[in-house]
N, CA, C and O atoms as a GROMACS GRO file, in nm:
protein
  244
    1UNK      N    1   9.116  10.102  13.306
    1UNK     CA    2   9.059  10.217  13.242
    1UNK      C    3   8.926  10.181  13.176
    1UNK      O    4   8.829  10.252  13.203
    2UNK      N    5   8.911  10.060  13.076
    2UNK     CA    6   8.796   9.997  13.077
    2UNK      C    7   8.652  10.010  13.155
    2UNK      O    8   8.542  10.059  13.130
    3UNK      N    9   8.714   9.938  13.262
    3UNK     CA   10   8.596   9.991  13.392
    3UNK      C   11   8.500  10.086  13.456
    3UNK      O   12   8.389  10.096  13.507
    4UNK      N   13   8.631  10.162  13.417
    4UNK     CA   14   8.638  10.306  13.435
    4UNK      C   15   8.477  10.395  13.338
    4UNK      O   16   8.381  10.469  13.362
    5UNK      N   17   8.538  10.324  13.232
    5UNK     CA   18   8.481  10.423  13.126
    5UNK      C   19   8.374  10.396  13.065
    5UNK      O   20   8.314  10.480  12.997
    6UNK      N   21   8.330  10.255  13.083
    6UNK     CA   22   8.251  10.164  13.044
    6UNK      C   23   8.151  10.205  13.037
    6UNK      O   24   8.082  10.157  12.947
    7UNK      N   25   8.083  10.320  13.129
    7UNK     CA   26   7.931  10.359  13.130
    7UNK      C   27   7.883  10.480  13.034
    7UNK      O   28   7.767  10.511  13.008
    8UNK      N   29   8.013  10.544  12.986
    8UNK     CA   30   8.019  10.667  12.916
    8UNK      C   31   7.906  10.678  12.805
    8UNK      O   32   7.888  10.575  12.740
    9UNK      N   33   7.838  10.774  12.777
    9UNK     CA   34   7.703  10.754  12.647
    9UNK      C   35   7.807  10.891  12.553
    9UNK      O   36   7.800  11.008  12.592
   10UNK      N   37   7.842  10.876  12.506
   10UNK     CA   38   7.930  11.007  12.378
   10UNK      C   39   7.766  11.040  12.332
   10UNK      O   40   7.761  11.162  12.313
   11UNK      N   41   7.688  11.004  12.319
   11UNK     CA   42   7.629  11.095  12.283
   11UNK      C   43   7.566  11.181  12.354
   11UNK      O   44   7.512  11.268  12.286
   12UNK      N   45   7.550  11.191  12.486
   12UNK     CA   46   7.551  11.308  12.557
   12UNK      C   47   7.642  11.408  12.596
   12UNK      O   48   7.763  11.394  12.614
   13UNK      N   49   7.547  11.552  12.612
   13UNK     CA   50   7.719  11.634  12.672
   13UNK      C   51   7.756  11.568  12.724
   13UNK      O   52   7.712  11.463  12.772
   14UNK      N   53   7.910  11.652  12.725
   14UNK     CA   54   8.030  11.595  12.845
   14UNK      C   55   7.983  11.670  12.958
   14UNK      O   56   7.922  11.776  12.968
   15UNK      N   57   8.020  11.604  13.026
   15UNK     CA   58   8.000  11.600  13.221
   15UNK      C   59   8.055  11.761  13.262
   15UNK      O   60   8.164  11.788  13.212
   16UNK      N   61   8.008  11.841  13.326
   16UNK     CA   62   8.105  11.899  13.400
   16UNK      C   63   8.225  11.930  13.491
   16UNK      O   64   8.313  12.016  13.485
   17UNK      N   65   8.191  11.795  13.605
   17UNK     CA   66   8.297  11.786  13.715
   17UNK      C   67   8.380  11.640  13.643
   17UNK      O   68   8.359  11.542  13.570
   18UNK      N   69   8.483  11.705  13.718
   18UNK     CA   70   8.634  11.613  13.697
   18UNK      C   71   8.630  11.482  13.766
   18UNK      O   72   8.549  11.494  13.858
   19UNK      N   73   8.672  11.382  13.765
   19UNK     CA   74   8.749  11.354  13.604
   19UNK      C   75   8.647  11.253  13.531
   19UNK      O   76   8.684  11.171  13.447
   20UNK      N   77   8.495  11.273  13.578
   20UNK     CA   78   8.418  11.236  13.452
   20UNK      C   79   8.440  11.311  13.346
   20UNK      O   80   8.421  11.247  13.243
   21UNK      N   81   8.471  11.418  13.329
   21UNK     CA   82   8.451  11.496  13.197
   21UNK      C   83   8.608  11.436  13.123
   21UNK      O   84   8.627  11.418  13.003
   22UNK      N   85   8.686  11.418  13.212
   22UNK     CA   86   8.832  11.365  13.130
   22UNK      C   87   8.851  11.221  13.056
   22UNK      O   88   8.934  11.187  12.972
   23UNK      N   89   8.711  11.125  13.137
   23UNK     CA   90   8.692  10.997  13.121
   23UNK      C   91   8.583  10.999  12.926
   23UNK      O   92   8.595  10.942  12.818
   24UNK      N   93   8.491  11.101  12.990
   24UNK     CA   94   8.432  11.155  12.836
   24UNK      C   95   8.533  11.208  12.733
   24UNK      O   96   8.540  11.159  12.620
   25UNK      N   97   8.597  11.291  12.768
   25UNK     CA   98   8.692  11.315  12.652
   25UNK      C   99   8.818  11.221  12.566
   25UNK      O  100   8.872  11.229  12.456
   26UNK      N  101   8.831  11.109  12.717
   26UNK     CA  102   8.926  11.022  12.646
   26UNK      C  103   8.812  10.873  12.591
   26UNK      O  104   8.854  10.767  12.544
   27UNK      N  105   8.728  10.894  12.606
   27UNK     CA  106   8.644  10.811  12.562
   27UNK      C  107   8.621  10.876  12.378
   27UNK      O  108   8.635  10.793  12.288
   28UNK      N  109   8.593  10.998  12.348
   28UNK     CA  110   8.568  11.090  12.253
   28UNK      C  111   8.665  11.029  12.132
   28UNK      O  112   8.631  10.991  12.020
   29UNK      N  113   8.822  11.035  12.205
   29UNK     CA  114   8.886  11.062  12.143
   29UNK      C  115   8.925  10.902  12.110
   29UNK      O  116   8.923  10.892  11.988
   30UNK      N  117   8.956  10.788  12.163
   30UNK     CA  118   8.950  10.646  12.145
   30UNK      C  119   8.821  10.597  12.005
   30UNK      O  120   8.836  10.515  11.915
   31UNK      N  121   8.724  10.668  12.030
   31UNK     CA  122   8.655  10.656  11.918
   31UNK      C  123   8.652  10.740  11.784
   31UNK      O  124   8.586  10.714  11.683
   32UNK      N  125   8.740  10.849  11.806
   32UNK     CA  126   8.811  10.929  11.664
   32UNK      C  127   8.893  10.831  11.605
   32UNK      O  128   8.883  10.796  11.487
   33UNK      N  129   8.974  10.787  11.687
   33UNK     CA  130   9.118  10.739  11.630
   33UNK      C  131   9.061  10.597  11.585
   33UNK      O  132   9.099  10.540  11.482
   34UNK      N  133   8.973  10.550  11.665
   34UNK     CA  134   8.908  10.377  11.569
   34UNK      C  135   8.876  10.458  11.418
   34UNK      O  136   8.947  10.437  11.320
   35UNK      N  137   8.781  10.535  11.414
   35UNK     CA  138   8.726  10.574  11.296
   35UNK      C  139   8.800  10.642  11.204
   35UNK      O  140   8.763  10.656  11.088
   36UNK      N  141   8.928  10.695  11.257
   36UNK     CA  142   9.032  10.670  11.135
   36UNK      C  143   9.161  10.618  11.122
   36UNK      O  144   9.262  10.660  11.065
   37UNK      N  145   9.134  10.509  11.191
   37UNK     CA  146   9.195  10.372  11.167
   37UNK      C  147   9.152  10.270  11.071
   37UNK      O  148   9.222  10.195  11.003
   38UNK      N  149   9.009  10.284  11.080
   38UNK     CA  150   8.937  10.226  10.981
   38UNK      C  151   8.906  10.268  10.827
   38UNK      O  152   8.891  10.193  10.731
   39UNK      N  153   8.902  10.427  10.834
   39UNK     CA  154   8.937  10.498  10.718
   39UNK      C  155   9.075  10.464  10.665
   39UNK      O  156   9.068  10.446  10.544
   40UNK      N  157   9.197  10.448  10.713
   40UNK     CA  158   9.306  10.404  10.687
   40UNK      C  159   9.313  10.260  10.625
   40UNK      O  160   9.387  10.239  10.529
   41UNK      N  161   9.237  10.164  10.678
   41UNK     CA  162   9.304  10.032  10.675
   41UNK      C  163   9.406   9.970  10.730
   41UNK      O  164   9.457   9.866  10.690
   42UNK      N  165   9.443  10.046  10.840
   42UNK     CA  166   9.527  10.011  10.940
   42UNK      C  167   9.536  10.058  11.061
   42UNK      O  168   9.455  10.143  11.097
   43UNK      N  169   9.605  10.027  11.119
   43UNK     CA  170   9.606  10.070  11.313
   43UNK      C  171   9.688  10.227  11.289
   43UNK      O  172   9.791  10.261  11.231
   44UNK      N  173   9.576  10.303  11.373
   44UNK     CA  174   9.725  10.449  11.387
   44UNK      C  175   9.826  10.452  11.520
   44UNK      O  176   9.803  10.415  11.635
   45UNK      N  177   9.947  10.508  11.462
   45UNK     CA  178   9.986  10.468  11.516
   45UNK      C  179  10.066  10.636  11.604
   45UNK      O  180  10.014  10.743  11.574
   46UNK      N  181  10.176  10.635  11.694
   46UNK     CA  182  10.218  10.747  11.727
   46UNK      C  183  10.305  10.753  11.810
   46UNK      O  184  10.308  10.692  11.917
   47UNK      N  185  10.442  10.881  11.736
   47UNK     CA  186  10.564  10.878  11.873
   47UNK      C  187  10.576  10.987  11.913
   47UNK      O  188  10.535  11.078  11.841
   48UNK      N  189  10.640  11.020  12.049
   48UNK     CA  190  10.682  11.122  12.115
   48UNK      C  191  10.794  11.134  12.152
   48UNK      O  192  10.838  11.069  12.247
   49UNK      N  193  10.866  11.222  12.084
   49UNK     CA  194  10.986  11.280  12.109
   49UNK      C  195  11.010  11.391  12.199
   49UNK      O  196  10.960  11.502  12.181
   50UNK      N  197  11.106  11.351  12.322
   50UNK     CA  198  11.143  11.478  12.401
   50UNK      C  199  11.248  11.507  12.412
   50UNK      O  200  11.293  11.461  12.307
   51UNK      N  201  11.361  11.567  12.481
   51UNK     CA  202  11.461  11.661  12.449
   51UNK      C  203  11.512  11.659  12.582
   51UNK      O  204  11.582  11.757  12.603
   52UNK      N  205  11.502  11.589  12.670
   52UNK     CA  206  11.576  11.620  12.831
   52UNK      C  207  11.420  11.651  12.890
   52UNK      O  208  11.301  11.623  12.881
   53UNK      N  209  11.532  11.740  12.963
   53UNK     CA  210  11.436  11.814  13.093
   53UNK      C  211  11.407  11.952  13.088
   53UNK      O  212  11.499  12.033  13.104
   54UNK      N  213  11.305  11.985  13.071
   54UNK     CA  214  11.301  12.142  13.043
   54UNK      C  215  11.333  12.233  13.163
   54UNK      O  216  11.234  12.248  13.234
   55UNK      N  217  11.430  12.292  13.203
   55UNK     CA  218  11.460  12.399  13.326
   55UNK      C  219  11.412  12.544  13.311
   55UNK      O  220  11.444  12.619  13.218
   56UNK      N  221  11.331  12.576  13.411
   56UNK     CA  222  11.338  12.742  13.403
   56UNK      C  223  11.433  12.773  13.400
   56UNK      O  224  11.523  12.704  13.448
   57UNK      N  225  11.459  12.896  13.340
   57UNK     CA  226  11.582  12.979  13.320
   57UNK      C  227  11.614  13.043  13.481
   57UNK      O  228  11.725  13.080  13.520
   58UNK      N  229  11.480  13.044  13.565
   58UNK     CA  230  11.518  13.164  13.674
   58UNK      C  231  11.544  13.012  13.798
   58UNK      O  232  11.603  13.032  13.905
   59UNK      N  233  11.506  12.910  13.771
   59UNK     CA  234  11.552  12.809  13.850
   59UNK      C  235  11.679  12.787  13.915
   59UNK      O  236  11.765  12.816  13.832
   60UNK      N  237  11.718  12.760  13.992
   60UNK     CA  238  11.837  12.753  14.121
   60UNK      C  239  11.866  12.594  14.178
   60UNK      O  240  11.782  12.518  14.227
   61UNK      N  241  11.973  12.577  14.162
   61UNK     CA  242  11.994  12.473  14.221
   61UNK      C  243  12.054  12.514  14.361
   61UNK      O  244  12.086  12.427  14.442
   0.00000   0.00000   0.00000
């Protein structure tokens, strides 16, 4: 992903076509979370909880 992303300038708009613009946004957002990590004094951190499998109701086996 590195590689990937390596050329990204945040300070220009984001890209239009896909998935440069997804590579900009997760670039965006890697540099939110440093900057308040650092506001913190520590690493942030984060969990995700899910619940099964979500089924449509009109779904058929």
């Amino acid at each position: 992903m590195n590689t990937i992303t390596s050329g990204i300038n945040l300070s220009d708009p984001a890209p239009h076509k896909e998935p440069e613009r997804q590579y900009y946004f997760i670039e965006k957002a890697k540099e939110y979370v440093r900057k308040e990590a650092e506001e913190a004094g520590r690493p942030m951190t984060f969990c995700v909880t899910t619940f099964g499998c979500q089924m449509n109701a009109v779904s058929t086996i």
